[in-house]
DRENTIZA-621353 format. One record per atom (N, C-alpha, C): residue number from 1; residue in three letters; chain; x, y, z. Coordinates in steps of 0.2 Angstrom, whole numbers, always signed. Atoms other than C-alpha are relative to their C-alpha. Layout:
<rs>
<r i="NUM" aa="ala" ch="A" u="X" v="Y" w="Z"/>
...
</rs>
This chain:
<rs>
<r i="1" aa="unk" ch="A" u="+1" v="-3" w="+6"/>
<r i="1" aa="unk" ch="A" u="-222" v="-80" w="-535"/>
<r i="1" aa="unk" ch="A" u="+5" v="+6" w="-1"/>
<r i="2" aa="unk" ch="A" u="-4" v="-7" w="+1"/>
<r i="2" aa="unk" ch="A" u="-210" v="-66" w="-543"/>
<r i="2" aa="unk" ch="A" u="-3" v="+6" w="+1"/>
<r i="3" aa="unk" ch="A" u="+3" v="-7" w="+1"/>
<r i="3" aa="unk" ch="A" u="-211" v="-49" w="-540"/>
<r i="3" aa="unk" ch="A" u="+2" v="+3" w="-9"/>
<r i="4" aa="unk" ch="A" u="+0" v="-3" w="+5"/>
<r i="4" aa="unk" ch="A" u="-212" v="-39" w="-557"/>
<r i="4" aa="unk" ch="A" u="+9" v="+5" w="+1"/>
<r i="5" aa="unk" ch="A" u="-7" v="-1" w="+1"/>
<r i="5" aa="unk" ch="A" u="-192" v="-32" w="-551"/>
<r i="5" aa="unk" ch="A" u="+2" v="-3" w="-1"/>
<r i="6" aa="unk" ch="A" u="-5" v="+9" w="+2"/>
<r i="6" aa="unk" ch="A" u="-186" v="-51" w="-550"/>
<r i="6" aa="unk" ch="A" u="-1" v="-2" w="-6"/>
<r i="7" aa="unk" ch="A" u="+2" v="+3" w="+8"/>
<r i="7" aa="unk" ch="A" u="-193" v="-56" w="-567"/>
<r i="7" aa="unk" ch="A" u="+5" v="+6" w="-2"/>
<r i="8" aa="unk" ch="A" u="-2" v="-4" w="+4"/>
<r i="8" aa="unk" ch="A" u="-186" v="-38" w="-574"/>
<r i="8" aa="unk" ch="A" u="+9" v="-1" w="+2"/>
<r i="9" aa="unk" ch="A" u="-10" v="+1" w="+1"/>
<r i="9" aa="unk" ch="A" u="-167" v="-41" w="-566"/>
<r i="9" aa="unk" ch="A" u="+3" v="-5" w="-1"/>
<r i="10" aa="unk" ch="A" u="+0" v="+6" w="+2"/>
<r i="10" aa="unk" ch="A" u="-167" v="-57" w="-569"/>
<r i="10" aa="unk" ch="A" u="+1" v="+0" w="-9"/>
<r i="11" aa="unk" ch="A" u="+0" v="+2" w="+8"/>
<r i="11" aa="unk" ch="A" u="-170" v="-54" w="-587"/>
<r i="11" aa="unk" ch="A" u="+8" v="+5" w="-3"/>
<r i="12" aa="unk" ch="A" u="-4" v="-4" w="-2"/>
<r i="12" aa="unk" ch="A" u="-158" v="-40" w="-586"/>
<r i="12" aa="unk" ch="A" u="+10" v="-5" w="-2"/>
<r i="13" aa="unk" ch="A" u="-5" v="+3" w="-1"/>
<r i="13" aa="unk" ch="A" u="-144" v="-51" w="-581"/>
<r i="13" aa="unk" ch="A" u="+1" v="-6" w="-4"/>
<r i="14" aa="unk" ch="A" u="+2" v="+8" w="+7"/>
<r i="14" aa="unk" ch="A" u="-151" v="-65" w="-596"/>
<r i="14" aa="unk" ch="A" u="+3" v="+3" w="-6"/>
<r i="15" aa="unk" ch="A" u="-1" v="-2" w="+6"/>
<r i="15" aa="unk" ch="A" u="-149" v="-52" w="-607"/>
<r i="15" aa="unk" ch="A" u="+8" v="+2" w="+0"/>
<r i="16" aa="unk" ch="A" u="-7" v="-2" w="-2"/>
<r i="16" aa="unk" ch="A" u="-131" v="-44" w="-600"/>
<r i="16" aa="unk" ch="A" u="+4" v="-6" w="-2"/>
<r i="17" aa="unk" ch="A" u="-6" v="+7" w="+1"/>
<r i="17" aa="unk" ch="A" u="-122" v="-64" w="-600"/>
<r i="17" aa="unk" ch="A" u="-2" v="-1" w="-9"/>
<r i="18" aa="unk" ch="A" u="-1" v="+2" w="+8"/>
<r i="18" aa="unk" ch="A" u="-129" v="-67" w="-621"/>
<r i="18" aa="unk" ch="A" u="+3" v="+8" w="-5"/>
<r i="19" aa="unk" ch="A" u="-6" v="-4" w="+2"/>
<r i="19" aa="unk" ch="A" u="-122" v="-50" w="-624"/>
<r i="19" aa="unk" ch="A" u="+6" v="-1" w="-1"/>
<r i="20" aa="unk" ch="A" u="-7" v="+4" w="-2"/>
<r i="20" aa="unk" ch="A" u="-105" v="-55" w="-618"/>
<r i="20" aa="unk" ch="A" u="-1" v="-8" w="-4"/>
<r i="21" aa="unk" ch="A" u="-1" v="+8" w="+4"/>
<r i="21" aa="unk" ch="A" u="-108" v="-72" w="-627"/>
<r i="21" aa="unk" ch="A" u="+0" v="+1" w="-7"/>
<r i="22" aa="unk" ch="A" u="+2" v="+1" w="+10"/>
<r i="22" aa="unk" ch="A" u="-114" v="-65" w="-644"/>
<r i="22" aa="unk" ch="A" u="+8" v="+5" w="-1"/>
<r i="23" aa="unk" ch="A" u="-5" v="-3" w="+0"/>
<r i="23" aa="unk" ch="A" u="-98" v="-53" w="-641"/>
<r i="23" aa="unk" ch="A" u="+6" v="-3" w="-2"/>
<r i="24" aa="unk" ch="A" u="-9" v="+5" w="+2"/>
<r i="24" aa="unk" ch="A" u="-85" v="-68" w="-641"/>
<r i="24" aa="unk" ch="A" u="-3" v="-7" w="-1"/>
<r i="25" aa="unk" ch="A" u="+0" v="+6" w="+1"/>
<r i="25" aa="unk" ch="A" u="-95" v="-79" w="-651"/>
<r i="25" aa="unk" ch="A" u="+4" v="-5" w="-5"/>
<r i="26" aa="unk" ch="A" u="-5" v="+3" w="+5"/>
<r i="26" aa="unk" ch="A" u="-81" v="-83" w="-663"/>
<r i="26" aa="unk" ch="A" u="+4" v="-4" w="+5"/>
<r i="27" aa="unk" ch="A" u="-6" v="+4" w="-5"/>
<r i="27" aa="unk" ch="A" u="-69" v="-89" w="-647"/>
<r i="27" aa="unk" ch="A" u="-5" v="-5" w="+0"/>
<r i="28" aa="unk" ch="A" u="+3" v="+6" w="-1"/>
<r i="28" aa="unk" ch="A" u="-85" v="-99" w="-643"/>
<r i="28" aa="unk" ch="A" u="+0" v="-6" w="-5"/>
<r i="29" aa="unk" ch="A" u="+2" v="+3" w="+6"/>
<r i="29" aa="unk" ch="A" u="-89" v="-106" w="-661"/>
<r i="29" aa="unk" ch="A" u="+9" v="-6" w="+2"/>
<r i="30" aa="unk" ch="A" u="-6" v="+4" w="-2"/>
<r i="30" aa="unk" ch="A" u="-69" v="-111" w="-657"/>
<r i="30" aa="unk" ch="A" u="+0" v="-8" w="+5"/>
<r i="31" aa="unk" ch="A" u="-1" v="+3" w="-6"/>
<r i="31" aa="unk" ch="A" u="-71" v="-119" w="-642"/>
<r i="31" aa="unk" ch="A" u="-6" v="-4" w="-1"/>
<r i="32" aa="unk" ch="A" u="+4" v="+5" w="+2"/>
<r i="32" aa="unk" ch="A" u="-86" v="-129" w="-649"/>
<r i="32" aa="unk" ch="A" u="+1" v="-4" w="-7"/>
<r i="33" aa="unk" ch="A" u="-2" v="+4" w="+6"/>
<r i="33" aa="unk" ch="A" u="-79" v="-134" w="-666"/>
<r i="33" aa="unk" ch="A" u="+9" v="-8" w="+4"/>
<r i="34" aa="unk" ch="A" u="-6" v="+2" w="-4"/>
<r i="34" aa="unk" ch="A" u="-63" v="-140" w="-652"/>
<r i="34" aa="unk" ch="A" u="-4" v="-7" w="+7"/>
<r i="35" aa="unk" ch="A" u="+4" v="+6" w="-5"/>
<r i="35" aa="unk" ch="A" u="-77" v="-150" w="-642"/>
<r i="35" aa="unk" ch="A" u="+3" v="+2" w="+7"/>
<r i="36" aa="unk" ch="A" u="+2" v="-4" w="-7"/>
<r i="36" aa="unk" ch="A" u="-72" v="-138" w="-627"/>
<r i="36" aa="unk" ch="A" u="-4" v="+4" w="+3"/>
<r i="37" aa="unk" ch="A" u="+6" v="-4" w="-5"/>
<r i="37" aa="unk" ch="A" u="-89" v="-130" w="-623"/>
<r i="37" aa="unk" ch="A" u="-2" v="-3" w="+6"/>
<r i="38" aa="unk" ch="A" u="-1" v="+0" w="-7"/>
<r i="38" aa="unk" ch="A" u="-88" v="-138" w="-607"/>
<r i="38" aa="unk" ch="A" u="+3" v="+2" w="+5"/>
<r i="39" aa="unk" ch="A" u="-3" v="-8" w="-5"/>
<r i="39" aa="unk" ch="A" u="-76" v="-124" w="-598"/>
<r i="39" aa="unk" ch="A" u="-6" v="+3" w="-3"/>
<r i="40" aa="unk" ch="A" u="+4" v="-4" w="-1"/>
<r i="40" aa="unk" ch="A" u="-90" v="-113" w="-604"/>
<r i="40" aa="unk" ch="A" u="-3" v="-2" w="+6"/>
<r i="41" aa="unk" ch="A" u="+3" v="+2" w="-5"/>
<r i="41" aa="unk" ch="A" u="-103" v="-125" w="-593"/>
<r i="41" aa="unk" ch="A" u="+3" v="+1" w="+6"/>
<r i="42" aa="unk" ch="A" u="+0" v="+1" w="-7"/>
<r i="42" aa="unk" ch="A" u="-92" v="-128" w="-580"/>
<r i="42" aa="unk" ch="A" u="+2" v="+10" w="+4"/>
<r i="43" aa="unk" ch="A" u="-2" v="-7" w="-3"/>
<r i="43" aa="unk" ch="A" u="-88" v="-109" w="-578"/>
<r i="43" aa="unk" ch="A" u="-7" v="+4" w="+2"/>
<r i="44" aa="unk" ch="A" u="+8" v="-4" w="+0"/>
<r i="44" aa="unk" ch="A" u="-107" v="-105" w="-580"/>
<r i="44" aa="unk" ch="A" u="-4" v="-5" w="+6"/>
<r i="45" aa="unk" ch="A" u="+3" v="+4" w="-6"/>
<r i="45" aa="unk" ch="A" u="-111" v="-118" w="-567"/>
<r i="45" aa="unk" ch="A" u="+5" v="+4" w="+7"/>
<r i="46" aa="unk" ch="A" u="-4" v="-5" w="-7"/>
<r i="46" aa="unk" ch="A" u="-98" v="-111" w="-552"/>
<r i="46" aa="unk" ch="A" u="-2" v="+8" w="+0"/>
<r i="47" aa="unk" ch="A" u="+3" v="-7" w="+0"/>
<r i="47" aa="unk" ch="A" u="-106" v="-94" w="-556"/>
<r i="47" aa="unk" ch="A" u="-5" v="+0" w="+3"/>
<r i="48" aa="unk" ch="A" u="+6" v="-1" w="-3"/>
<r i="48" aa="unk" ch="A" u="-122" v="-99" w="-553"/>
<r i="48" aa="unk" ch="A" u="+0" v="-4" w="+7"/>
<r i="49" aa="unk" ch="A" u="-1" v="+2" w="-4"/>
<r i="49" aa="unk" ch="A" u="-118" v="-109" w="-541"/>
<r i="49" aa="unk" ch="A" u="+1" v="+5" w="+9"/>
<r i="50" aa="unk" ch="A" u="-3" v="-6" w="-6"/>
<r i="50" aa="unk" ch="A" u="-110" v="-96" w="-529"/>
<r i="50" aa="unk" ch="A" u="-5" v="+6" w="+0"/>
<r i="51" aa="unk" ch="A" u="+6" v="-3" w="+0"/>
<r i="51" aa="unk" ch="A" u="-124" v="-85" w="-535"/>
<r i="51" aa="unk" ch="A" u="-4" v="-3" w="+6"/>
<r i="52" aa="unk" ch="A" u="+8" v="+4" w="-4"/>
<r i="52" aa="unk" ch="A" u="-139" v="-97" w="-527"/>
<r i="52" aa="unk" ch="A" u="+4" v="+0" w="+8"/>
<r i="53" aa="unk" ch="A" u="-3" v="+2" w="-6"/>
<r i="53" aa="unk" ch="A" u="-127" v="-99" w="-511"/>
<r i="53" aa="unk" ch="A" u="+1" v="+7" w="+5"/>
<r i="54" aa="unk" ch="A" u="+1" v="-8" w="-2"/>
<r i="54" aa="unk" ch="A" u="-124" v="-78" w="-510"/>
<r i="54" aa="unk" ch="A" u="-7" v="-1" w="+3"/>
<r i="55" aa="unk" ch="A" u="+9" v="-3" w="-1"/>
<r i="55" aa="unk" ch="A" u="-143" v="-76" w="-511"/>
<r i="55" aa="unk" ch="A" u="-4" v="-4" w="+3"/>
<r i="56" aa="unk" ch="A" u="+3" v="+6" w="-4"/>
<r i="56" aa="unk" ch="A" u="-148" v="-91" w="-500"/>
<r i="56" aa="unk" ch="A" u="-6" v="-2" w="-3"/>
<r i="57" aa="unk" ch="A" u="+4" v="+3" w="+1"/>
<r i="57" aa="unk" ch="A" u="-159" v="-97" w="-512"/>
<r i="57" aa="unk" ch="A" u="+1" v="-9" w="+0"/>
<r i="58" aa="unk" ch="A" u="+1" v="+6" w="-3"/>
<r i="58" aa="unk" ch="A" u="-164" v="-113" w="-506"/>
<r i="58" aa="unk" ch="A" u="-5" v="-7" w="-4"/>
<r i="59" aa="unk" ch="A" u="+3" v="+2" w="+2"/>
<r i="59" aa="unk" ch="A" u="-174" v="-121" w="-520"/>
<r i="59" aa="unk" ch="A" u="+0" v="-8" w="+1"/>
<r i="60" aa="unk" ch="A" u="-4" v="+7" w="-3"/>
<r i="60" aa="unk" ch="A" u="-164" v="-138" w="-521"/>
<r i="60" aa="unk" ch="A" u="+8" v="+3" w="-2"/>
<r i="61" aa="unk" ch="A" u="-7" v="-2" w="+4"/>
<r i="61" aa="unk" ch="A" u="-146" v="-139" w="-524"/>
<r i="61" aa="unk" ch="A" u="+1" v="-2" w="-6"/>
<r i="62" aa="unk" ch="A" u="-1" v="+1" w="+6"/>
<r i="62" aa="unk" ch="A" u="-148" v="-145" w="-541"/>
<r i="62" aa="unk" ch="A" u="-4" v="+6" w="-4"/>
<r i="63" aa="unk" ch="A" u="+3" v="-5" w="+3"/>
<r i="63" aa="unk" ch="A" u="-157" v="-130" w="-547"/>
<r i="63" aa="unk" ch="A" u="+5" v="+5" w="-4"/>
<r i="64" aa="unk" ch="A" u="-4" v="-2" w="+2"/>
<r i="64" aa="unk" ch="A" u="-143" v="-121" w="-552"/>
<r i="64" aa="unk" ch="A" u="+2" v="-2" w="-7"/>
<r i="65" aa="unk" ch="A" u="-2" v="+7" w="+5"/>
<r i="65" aa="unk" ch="A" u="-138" v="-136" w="-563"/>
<r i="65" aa="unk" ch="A" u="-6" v="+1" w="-5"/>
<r i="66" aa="unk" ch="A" u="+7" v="-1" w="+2"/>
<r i="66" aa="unk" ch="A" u="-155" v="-136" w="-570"/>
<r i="66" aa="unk" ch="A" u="+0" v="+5" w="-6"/>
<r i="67" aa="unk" ch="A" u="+3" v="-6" w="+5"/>
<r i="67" aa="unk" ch="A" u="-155" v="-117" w="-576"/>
<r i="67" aa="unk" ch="A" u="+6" v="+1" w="-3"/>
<r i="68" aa="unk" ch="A" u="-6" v="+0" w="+6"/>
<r i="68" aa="unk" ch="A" u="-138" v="-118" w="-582"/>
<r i="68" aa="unk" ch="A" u="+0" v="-4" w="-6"/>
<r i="69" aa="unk" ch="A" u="+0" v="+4" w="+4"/>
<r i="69" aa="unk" ch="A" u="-140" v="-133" w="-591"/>
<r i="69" aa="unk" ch="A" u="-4" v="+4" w="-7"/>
<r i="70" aa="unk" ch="A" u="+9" v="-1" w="+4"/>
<r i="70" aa="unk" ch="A" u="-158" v="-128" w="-601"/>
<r i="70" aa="unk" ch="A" u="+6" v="+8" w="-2"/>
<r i="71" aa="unk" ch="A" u="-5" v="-7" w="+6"/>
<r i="71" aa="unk" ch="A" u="-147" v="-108" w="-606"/>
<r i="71" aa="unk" ch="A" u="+7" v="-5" w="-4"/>
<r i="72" aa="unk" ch="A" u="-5" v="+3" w="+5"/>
<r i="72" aa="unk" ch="A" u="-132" v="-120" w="-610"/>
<r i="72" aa="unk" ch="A" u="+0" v="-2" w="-5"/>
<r i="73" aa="unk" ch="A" u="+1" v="+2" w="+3"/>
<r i="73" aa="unk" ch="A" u="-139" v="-128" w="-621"/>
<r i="73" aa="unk" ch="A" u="-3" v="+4" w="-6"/>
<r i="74" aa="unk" ch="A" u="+2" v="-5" w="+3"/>
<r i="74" aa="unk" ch="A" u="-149" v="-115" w="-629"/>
<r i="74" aa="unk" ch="A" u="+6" v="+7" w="-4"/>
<r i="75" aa="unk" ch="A" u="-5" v="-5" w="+4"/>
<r i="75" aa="unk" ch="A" u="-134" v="-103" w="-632"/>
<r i="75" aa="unk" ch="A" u="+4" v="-5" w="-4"/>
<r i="76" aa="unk" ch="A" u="-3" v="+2" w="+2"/>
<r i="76" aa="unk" ch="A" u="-125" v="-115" w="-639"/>
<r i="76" aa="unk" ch="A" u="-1" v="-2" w="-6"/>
<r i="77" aa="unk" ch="A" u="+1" v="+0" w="+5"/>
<r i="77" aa="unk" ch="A" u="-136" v="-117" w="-652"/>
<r i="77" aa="unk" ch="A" u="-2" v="+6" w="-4"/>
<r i="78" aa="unk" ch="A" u="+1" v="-7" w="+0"/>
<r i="78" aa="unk" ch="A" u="-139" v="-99" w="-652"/>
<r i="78" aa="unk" ch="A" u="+6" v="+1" w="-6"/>
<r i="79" aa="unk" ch="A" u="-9" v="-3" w="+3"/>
<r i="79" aa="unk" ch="A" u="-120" v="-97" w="-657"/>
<r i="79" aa="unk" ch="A" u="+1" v="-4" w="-7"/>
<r i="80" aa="unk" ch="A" u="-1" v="+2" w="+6"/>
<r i="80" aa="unk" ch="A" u="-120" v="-110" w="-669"/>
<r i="80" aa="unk" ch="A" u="-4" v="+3" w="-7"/>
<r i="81" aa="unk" ch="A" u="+3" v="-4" w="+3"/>
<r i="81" aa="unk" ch="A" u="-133" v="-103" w="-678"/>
<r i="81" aa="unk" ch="A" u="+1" v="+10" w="-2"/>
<r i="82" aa="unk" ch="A" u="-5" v="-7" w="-1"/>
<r i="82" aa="unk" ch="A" u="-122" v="-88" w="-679"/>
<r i="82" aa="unk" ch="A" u="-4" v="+6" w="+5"/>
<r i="83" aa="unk" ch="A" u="+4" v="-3" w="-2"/>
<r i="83" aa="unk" ch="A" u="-135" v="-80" w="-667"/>
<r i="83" aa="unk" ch="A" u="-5" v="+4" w="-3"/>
<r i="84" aa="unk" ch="A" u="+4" v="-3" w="+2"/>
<r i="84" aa="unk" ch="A" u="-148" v="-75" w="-678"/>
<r i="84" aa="unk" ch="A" u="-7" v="+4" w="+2"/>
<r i="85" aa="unk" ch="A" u="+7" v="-2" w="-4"/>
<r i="85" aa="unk" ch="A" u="-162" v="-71" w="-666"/>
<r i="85" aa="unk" ch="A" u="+6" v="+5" w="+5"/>
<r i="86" aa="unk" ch="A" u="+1" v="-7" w="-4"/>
<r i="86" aa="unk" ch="A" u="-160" v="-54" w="-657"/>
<r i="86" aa="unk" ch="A" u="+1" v="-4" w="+8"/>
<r i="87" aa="unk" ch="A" u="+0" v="+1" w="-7"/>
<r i="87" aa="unk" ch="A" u="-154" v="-57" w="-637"/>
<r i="87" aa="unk" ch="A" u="-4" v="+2" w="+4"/>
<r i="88" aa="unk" ch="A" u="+6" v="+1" w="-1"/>
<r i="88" aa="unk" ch="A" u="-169" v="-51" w="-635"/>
<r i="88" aa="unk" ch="A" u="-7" v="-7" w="-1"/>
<r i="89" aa="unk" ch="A" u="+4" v="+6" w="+1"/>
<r i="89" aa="unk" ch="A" u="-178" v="-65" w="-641"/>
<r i="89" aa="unk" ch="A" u="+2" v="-6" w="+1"/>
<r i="90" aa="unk" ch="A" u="-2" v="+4" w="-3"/>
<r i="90" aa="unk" ch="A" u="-168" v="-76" w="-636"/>
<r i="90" aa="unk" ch="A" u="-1" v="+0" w="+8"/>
<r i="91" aa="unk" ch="A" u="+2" v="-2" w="-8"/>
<r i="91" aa="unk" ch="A" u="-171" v="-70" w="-618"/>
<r i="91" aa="unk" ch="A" u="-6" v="+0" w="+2"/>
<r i="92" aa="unk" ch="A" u="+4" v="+4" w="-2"/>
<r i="92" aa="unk" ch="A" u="-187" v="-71" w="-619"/>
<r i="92" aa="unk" ch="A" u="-2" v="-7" w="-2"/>
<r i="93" aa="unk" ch="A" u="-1" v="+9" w="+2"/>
<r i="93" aa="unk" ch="A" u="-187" v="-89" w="-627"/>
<r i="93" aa="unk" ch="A" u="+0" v="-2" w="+7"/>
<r i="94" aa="unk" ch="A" u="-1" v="+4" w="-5"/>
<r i="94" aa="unk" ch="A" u="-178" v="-94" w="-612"/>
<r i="94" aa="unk" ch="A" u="-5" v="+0" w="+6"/>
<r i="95" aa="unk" ch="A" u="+2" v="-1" w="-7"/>
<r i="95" aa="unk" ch="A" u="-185" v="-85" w="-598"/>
<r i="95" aa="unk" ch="A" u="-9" v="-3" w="-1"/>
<r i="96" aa="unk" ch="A" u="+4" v="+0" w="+0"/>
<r i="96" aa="unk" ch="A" u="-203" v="-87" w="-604"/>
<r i="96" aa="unk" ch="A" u="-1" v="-10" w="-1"/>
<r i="97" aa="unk" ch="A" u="+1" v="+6" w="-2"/>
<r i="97" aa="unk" ch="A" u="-200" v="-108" w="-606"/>
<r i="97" aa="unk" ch="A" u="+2" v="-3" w="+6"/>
<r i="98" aa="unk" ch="A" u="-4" v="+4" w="-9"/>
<r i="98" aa="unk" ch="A" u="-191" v="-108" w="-588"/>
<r i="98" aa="unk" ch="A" u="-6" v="+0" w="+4"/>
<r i="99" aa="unk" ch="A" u="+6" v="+0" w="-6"/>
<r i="99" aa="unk" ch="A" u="-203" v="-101" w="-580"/>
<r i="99" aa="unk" ch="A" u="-10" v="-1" w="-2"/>
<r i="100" aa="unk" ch="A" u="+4" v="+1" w="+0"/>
<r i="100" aa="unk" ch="A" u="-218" v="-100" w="-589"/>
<r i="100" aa="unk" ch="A" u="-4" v="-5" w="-7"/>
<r i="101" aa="unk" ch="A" u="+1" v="+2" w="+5"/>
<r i="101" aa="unk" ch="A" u="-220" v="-113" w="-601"/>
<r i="101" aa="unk" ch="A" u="-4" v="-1" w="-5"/>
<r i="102" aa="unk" ch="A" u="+8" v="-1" w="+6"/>
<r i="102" aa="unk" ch="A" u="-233" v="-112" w="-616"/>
<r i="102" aa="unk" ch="A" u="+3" v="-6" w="-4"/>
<r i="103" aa="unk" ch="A" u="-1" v="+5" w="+6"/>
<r i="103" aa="unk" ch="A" u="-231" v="-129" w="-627"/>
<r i="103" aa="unk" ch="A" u="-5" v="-2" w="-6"/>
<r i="104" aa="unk" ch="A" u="+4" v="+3" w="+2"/>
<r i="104" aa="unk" ch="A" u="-240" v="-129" w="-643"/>
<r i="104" aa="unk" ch="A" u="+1" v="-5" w="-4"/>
<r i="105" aa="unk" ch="A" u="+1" v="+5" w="+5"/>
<r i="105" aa="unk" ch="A" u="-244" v="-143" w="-653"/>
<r i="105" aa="unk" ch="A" u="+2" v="+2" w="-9"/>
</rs>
């Protein structure tokens, strides 16, 4: 289970990378109209990547994959939707579907 600091830096640092992203979402909108948001992916996967391997987490080695994929997809629709939801609320979106799913009907 997290501790209540791991949930907070974690969110922290969810919020710090769509800052940075709503900041140059016109490059991005670019680079998606150009069918190259796959340098985002692949730059947000070798991050996290070397992240999980810093910090010896050990979950699987596809975990990384996993959590980047699920934000990649989500920002990317973030962005085209010219970001209208708050980085806050996109933050929780995410972090509360990763970890704590609620699906309703």
């Amino acid at each position: 289970m997290r501790t209540a600091e791991e949930i907070e830096r974690t969110k922290e640092s969810l919020k710090d990378a769509l800052f940075a992203l709503m900041k140059e979402k016109e490059i991005v909108k670019l680079l998606i109209s150009a069918h190259l948001e796959f340098m985002y992916l692949d730059f947000m996967n070798t991050a996290l990547v070397r992240n999980f391997e810093q910090n010896g987490y050990t979950v699987s080695r596809y975990s990384p994959y996993y959590f980047m994929g699920s934000l990649f997809n989500v920002s990317m629709q973030w962005v085209q939707n010219d970001c209208e939801e708050s980085v806050k609320q996109i933050t929780d979106f995410y972090y509360d579907h990763l970890f704590d799913v609620k699906l309703v009907p």
